[in-house]
C-alpha positions in Angstrom: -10.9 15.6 -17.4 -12.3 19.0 -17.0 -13.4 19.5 -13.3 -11.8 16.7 -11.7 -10.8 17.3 -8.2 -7.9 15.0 -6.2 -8.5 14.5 -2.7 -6.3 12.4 -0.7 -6.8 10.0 2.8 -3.2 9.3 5.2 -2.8 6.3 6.9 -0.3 4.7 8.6 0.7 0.9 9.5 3.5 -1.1 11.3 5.4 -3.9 9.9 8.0 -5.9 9.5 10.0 -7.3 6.9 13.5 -8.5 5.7 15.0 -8.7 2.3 17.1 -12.0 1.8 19.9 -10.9 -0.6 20.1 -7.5 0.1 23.5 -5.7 0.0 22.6 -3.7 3.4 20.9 -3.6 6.5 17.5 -4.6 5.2 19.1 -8.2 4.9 18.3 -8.2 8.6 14.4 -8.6 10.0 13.4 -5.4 10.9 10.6 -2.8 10.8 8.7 0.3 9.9 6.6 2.5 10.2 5.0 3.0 7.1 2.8 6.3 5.8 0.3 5.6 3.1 -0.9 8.6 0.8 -4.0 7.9 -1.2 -4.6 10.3 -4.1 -8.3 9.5 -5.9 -9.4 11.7 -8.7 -12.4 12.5 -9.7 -15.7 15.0 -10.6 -17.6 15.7 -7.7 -20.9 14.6 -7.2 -23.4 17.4 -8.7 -26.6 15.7 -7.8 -28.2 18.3 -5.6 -29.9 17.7 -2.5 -27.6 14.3 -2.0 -25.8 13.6 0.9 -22.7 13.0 -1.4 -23.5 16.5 -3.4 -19.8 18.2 -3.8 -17.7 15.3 -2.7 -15.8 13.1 -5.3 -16.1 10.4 -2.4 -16.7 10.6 1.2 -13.5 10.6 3.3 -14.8 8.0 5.5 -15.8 5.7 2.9 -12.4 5.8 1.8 -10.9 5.5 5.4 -13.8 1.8 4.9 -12.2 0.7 1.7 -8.6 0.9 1.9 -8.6 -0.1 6.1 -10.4 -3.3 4.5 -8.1 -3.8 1.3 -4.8 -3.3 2.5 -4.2 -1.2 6.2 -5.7 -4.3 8.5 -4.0 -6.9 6.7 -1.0 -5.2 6.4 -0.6 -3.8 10.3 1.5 -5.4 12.7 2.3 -8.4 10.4 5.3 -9.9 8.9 5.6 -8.9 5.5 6.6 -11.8 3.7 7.8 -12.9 -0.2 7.7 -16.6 1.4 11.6 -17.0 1.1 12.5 -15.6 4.8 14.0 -18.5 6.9 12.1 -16.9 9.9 8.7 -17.6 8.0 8.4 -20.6 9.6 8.8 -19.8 13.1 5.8 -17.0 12.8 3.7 -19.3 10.9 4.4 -21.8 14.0 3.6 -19.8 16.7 0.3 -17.9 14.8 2.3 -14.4 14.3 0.5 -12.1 12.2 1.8 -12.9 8.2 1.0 -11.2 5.1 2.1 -13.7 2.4 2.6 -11.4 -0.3 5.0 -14.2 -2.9 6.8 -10.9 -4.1 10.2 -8.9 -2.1 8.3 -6.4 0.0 10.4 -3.5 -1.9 8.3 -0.1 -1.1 8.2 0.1 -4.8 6.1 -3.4 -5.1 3.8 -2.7 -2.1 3.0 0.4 -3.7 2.4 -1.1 -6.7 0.3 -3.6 -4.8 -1.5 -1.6 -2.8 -2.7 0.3 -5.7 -4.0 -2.7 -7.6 -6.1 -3.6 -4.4 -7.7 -0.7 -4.5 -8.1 0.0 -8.0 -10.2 -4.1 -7.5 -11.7 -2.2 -4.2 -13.1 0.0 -7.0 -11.7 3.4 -5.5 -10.7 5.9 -8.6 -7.8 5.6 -7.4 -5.0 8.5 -9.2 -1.7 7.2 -7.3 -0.4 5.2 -3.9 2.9 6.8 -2.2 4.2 4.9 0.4 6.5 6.2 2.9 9.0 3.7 4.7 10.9 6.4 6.4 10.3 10.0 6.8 12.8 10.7 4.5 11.9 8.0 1.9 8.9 7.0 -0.1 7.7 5.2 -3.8 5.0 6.6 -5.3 3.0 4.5 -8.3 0.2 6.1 -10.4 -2.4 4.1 -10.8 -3.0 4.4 -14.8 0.5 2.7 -14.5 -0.8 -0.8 -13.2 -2.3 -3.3 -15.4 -5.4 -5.1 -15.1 -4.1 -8.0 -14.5 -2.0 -6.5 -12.0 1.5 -5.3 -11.6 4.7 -7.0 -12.6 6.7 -6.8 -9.3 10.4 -6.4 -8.9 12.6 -9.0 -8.0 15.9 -7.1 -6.5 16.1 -3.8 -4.3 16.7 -2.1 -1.3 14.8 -0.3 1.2 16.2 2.9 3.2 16.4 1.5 7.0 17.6 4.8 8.7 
C-alpha cells in the first residue's frame, strides 16, 4: 500500500529447550539467548494535532503488546513440546514452563510468535527470531493462517 512505513521493536529473552530426536547437540537440554525482531507495517497516523500524529504505532505500545503476548511468558522458562523426560521434574519443583505441544524449532516459535501477535492485534509484517548471533528464522506474517500455523514436526537448531 502506497505510504506504508515499517518500523521495527528488538527484544530479547532466555530460554531453554531440548529437542528429543535430534541428530546433534540440541538432543541435549540446553539454552539461548534468543533476539526477537518485530517488523509492523503500516500508514502513519495523519490525524493532526493527535498524540499518535506520524507514528504507525507507538514504540512503547508495542514494547506493552508483545512483553504481554510472548516475551514474559517466554523468558527464563523451559520451552517445552511436552515430550521432554525432564518435563516432569520442572513441573515438580514449580520451574518456569512454557507448554508450547509443538518442537521448539526457531522456525515454529517464529511462526508462533507471529500468530500471537497478529491475535494481539499488532499489524504485524514479519517475526525473525535469532537463536544465535549467527542464526535466525524469519516468518512473514501474511504467511500464517487464521487459524494459526501448521508447525513442524522434525529439525534442528544451531547450538554454537
Amino acid at each position: 500500500m502506497q505510504g506504508e512505513v515499517s518500523v521495527c521493536k528488538i527484544f530479547t529473552f532466555d530460554a531453554a529447550h531440548q529437542l528429543i530426536g535430534h541428530k546433534g547437540k540440541c538432543s541435549n537440554l540446553h539454552g539461548h539467548t534468543y533476539k526477537l525482531e518485530v517488523v509492523l507495517k503500516g500508514v502513519p497516523s495523519v490525524e493532526e494535532g493527535q498524540s499518535d500524529e506520524g507514528f504507525v504505532i507507538d514504540f512503547s505500545d508495542i514494547k506493552q503488546v508483545v512483553q504481554g503476548a510472548v516475551v514474559d511468558r517466554l523468558d527464563h522458562a523451559f520451552l517445552a513440546m511436552g515430550n521432554e523426560p525432564v518435563l516432569e521434574t520442572l513441573m515438580a519443583t514449580r520451574s518456569k514452563v512454557a507448554l508450547l505441544s509443538f518442537r521448539t524449532t526457531a522456525e515454529n516459535l517464529s511462526a508462533y510468535i507471529a500468530y500471537e501477535l497478529k491475535q494481539a492485534s499488532l499489524p504485524v509484517y514479519s517475526v525473525k527470531l535469532w537463536e544465535t548471533p549467527t542464526s535466525w528464522a524469519e516468518v512473514l506474517a501474511a504467511d500464517i493462517p487464521e487459524e494459526g500455523p501448521s508447525y513442524r514436526l522434525y529439525g534442528g537448531c544451531d547450538y554454537e
